[in-house]
C-alpha positions as CSV (number, residue, x, y, z in Angstrom):
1,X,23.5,2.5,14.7
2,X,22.2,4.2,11.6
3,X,25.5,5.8,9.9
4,X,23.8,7.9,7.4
5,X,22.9,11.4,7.8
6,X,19.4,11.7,8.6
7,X,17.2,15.0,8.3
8,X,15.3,15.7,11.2
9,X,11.8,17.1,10.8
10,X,8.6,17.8,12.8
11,X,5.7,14.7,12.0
12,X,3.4,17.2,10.3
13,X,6.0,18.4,8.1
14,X,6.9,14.7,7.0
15,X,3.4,13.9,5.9
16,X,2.2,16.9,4.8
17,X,5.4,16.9,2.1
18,X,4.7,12.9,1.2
19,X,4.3,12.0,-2.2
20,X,4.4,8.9,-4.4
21,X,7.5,8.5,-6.2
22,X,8.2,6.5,-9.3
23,X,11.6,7.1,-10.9
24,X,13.9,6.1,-8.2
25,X,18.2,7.1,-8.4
26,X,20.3,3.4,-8.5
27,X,21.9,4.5,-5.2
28,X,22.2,1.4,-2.4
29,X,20.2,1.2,0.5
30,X,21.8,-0.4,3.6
31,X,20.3,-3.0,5.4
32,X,20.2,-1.1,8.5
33,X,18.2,1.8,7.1
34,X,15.8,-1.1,5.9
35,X,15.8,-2.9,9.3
36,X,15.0,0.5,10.8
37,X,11.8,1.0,9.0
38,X,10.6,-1.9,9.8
39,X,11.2,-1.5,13.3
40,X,9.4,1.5,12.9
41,X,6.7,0.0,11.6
42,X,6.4,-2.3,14.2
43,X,5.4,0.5,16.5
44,X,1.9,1.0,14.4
45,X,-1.0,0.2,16.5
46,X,-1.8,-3.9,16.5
47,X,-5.2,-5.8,17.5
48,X,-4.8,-7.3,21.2
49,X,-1.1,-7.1,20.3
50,X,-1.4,-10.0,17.4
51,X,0.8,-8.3,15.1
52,X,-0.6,-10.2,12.3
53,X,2.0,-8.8,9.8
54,X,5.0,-9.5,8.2
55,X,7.5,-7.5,5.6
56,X,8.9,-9.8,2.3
57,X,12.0,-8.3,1.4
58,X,12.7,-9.2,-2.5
59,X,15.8,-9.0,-3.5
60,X,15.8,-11.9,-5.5
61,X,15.9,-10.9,-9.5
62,X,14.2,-13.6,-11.2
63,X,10.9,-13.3,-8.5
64,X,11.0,-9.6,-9.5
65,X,10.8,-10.1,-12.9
66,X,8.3,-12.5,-12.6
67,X,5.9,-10.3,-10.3
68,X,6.8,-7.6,-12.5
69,X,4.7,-9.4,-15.5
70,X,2.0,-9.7,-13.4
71,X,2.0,-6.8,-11.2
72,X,3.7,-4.0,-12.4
73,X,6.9,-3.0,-14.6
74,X,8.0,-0.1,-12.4
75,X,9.3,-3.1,-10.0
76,X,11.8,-3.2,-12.2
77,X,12.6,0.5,-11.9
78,X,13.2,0.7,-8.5
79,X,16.1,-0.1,-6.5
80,X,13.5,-2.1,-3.7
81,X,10.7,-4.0,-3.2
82,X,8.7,-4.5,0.4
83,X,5.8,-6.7,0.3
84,X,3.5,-6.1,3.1
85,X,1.6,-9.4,4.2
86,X,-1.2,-10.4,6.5
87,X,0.8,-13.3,9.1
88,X,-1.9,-14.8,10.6
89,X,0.4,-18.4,10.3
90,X,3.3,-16.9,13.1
91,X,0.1,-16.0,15.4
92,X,-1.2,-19.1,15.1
93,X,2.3,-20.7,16.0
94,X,2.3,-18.2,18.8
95,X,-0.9,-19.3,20.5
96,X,-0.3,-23.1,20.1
97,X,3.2,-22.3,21.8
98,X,1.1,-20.4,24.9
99,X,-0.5,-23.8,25.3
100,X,-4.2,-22.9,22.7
101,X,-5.1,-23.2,19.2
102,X,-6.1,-19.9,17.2
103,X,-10.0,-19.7,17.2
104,X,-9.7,-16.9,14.6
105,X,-12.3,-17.5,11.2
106,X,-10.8,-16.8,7.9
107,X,-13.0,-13.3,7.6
108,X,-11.7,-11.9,11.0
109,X,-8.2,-13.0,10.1
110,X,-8.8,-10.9,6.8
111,X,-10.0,-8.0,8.4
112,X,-8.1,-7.7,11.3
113,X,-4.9,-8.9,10.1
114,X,-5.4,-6.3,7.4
115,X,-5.9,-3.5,9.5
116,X,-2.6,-4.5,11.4
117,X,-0.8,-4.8,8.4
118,X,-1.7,-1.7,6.6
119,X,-1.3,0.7,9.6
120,X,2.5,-1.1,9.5
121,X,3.2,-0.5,6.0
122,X,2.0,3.5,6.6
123,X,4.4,3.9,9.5
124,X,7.3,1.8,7.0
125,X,6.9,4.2,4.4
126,X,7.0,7.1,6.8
127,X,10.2,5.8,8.3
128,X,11.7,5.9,4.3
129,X,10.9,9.4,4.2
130,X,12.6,10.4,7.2
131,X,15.4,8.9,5.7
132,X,14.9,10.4,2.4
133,X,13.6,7.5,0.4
134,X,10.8,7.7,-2.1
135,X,8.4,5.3,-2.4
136,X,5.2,3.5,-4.1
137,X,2.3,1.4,-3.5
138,X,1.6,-1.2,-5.9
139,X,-2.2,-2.2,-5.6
140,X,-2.2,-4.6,-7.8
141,X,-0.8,-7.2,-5.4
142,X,-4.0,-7.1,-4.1
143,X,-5.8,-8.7,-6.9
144,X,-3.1,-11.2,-7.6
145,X,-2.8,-12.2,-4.3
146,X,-2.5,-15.5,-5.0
147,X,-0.4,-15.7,-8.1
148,X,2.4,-13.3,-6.0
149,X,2.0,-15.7,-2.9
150,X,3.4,-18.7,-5.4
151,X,5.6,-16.5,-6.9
152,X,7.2,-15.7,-3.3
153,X,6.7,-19.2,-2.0
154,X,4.6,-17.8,1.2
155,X,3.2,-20.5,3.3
156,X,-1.0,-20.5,4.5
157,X,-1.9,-18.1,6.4
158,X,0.6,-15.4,4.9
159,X,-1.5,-12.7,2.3
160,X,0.4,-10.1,0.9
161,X,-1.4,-6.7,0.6
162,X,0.2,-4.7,-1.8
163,X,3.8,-3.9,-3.3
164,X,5.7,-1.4,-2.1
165,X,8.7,0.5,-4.5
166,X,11.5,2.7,-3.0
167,X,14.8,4.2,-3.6
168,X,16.1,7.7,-3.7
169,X,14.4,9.6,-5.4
170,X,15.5,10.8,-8.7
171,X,11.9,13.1,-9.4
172,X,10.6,15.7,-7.5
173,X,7.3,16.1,-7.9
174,X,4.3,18.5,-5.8
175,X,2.5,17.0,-3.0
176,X,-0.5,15.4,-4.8
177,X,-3.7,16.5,-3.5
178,X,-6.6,15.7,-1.5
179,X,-10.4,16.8,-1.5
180,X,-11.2,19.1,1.2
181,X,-11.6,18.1,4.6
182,X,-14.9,19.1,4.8
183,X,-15.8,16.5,2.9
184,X,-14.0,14.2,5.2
185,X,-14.4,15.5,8.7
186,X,-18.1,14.7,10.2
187,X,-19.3,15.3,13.5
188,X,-21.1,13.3,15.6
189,X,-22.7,11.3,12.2
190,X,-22.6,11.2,8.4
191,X,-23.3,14.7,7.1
192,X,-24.6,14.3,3.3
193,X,-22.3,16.3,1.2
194,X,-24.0,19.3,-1.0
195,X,-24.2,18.7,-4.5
196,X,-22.1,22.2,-4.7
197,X,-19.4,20.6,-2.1
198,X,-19.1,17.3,-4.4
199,X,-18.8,19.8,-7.4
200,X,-15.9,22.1,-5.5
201,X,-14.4,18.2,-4.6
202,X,-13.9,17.8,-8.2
203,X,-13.2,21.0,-9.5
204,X,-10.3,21.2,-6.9
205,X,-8.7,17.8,-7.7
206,X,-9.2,18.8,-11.3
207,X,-7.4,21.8,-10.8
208,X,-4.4,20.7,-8.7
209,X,-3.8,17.2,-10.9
210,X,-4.2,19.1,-14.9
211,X,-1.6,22.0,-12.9
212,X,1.1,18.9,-12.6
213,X,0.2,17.3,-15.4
214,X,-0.5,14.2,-13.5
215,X,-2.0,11.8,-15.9
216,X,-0.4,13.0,-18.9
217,X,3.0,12.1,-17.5
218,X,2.0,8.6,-15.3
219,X,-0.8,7.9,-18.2
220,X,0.2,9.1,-21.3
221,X,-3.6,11.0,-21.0
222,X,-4.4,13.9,-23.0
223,X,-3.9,17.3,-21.4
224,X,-7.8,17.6,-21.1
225,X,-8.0,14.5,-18.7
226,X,-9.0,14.7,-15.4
227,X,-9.8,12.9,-12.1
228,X,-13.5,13.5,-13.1
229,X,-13.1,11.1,-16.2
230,X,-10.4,9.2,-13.7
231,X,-13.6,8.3,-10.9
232,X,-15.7,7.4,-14.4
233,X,-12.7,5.2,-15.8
234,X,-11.9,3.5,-12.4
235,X,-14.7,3.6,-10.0
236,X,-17.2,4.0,-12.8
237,X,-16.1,1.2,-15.2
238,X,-16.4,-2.6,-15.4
239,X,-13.1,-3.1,-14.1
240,X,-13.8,-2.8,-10.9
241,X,-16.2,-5.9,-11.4
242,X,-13.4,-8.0,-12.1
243,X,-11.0,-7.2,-9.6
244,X,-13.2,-8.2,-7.2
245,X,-13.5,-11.4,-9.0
246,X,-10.0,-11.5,-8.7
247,X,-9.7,-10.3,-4.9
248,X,-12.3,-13.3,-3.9
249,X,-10.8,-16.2,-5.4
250,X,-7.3,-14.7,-4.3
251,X,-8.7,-14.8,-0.9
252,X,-10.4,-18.1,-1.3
253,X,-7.4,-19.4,-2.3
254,X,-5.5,-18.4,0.5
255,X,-7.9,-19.4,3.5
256,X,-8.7,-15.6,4.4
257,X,-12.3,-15.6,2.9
258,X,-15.3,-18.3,3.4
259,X,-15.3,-21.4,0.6
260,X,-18.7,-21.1,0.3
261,X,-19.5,-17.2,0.2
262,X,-19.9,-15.8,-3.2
């Protein structure tokens, strides 16, 4: 049983007051508050009950260090670090054990291993806020799939997803914010946005992100920066071309995309 003092609250009210954190108190974590987010996330909804996920715990220093050169430096800011992986290698085990051998291709193993492991990491991270711990994603796991894979020793068939920060928090910043659900809610098919509705999208996350200061303090940015120049930088720019250089030959790597494909 769970000794600390947990704070109660209604489901909307624990989303709707999630945020990213990124400065984290040194305070310990037990093990059992850990062990009950993951059993947490284990209740996330799984294809045909595969559960093709599993959660890498690293506590080990030196593999921090080294995924922080790679990854990211707040790794080394943060009390934890939960790596989130796509486990098609215990299915597989599973299935041979019930007497078959896994007919799953390396592109369905991607996708829906993904899926199961991302809905898990949402519910983890939901279960740290309930007990009051902030946390992070760290995408660029992602592209380096395969470099944090060595550095973590995972076997074929494991793929980790992205990094995942926590602690208590020692910030205590606004609820980031989203663009309107108009622009996110459809019914029935695909309704076309206005050019006036993409215009409001902006303006608002403008608005809300310059208001906290957002990339001035996480970026260094000048004041003037927004998430308009943010979509040209990121979405916009040739970046993007070679993650997905990256994300391929990751993949490749790893047996979760085609050898051949491009």
């Amino acid at each position: 049983m769970i000794n600390e003092k947990m704070v109660i609250v209604s489901f909307r009210e624990l989303v709707m007051n999630r945020k990213s954190i990124r400065k984290f108190k040194n305070d310990p974590i037990s093990r059992e508050i850990i062990e009950d987010a993951v059993t947490i996330a284990q209740k996330a909804p799984t294809s045909c009950s595969g559960q093709q996920y599993s959660f890498i715990w690293v506590k080990d220093s030196d593999k921090k260090k080294r995924l922080a050169e790679i990854c990211s430096k707040l790794i080394l800011k943060a009390p934890e670090l939960m790596v989130p992986c796509v486990d098609v290698r215990r299915l597989e085990r599973f299935v041979d054990m019930a007497g078959a051998k896994l007919k799953e291709g390396p592109l369905t193993a991607l996708i829906i291993g993904y899926t199961d492991a991302v809905l898990a990491a949402a519910y983890f991270m939901l279960a740290l806020d309930s007990h009051g711990i902030g946390s992070c994603c760290l995408g660029s796991f992602q592209s380096k799939a395969k470099q944090v894979a060595d550095i973590l020793e995972l076997p074929p068939g494991v793929l980790p997803i992205f990094g995942i920060v926590f602690g208590y928090p020692d910030e205590s910043p606004p609820t980031r914010p989203r663009i309107p659900v108009n622009l996110v809610l459809h019914e029935n098919t695909y309704q076309e946005p206005t050019e006036q509705e993409i215009r409001e999208g902006i303006e608002f996350m403008n608005d809300r992100l310059k208001e906290e200061g957002y990339y001035v303090k996480y970026a260094g940015r000048d004041p003037s920066y927004g998430w308009n120049d943010h979509l040209v930088n990121k979405w916009g720019g040739e970046w993007l071309r070679d993650v997905e250089k990256e994300f391929i030959e990751s993949f490749k790597e790893l047996g979760f995309f085609p050898k051949n494909s491009r």
